[in-house]
C-alpha positions in Angstrom: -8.8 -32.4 -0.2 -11.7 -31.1 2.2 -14.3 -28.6 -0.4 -13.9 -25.2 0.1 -16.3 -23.0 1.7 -19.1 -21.0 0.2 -17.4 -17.6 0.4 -13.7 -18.7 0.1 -12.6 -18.2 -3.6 -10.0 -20.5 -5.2 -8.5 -20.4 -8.6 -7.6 -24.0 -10.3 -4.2 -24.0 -11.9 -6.1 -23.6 -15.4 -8.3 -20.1 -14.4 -5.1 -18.6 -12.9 -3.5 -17.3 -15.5 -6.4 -15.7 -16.7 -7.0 -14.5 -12.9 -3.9 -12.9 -13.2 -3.9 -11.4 -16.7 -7.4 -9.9 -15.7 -5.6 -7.9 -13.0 -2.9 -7.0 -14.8 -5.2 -5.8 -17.7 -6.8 -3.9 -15.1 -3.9 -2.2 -14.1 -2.3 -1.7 -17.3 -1.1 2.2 -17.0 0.9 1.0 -14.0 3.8 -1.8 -13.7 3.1 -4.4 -11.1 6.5 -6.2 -10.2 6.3 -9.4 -8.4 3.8 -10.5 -5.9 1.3 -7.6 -5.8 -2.2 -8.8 -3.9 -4.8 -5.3 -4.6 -8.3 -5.8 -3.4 -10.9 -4.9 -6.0 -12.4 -1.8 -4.5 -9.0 -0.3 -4.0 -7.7 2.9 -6.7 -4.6 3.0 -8.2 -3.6 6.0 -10.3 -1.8 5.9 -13.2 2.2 5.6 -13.6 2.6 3.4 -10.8 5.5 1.1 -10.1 4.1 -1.4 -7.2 5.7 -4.4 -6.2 7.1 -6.4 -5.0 5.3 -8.5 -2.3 3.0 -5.4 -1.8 -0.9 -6.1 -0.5 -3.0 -3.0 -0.8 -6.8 -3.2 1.2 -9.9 -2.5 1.1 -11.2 1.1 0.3 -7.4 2.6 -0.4 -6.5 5.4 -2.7 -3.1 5.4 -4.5 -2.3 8.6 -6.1 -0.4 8.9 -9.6 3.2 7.7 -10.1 3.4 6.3 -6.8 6.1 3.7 -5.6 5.4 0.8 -3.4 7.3 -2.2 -2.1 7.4 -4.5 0.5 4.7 -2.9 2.1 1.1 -3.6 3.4 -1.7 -0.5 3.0 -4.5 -1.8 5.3 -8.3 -0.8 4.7 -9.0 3.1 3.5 -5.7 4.0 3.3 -4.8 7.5 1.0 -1.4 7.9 -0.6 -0.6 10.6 -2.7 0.5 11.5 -6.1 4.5 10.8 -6.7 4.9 9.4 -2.7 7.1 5.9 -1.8 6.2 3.7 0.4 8.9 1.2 1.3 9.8 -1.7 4.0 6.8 -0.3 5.6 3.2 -0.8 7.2 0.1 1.8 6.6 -2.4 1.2 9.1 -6.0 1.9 8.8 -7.6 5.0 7.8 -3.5 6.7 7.5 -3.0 9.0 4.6 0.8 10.2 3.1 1.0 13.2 1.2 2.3 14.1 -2.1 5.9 13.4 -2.6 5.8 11.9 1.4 8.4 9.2 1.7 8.0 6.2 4.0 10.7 4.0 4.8 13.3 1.7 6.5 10.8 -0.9 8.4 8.1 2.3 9.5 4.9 1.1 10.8 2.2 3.6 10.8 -1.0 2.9 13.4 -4.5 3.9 12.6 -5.6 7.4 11.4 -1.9 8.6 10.9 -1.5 11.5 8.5 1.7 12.1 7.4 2.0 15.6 5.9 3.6 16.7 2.2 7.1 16.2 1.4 7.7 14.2 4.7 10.5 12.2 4.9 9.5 9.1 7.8 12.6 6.7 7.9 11.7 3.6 10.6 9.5 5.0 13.0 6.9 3.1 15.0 3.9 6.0 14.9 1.0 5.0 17.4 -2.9 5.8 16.3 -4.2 9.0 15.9 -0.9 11.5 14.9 -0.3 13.7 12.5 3.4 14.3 11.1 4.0 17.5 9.8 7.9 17.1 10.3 10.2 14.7 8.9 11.8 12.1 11.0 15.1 11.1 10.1 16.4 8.5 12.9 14.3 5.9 13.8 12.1 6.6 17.0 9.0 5.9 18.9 6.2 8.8 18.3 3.2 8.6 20.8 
């Protein structure tokens, strides 16, 4: 086996539980299902259910009682209080608003604010939009 690199970090089979009972400490007021990857400068509010296979990235803000699954929130991404995010892709810098719902295989390019109480079901939003109505069908918004 070739010796990792300075800066990569591995875990041996004997440090991993503790890895993973460290994060899970850390997010105790919320219930992580599954694989959940959340990277350490990232907030999570309290009452969420994330997971699973959910990665959340550098910088983001996830507001209380939020759901997440099957979903990736790139770097600085906001999502507020009570929102779902599902089958879906947040890309950098995007925000959803409270009680916004994302869904159905939606992919959201950089800087993309979605609005409030938004419904987005499968849409393919390119950089630099902001969504202040819902979209129902799935669609291409440029």
């Amino acid at each position: 086996r070739p010796p990792a690199s300075p800066a990569a970090s591995t875990l041996t089979a004997s440090e991993a539980p503790s890895a993973a009972t460290a994060a899970r400490d850390r997010y105790a007021d919320s219930q992580l299902l599954g694989n959940v990857l959340i990277d350490e400068t990232a907030r999570v509010g309290p009452g969420c259910v994330i997971g699973p296979d959910v990665s959340i990235g550098a910088g983001c803000v996830v507001g209380e009682g939020v759901r997440l699954a099957n979903c990736i929130l790139l770097s600085e991404v906001r999502v507020g209080a009570h929102a779902a995010v599902l089958d879906s892709i947040l890309g950098w810098r995007s925000s959803v608003g409270v009680w916004a719902r994302v869904e159905g295989i939606s992919v959201l390019g950089e800087d993309v604010h979605v609005m409030p109480e938004i419904f987005i079901n499968g849409a393919l939003i390119l950089p630099h939009k902001r969504i202040q109505a819902s979209v129902a069908e799935p669609r291409v918004i440029m």
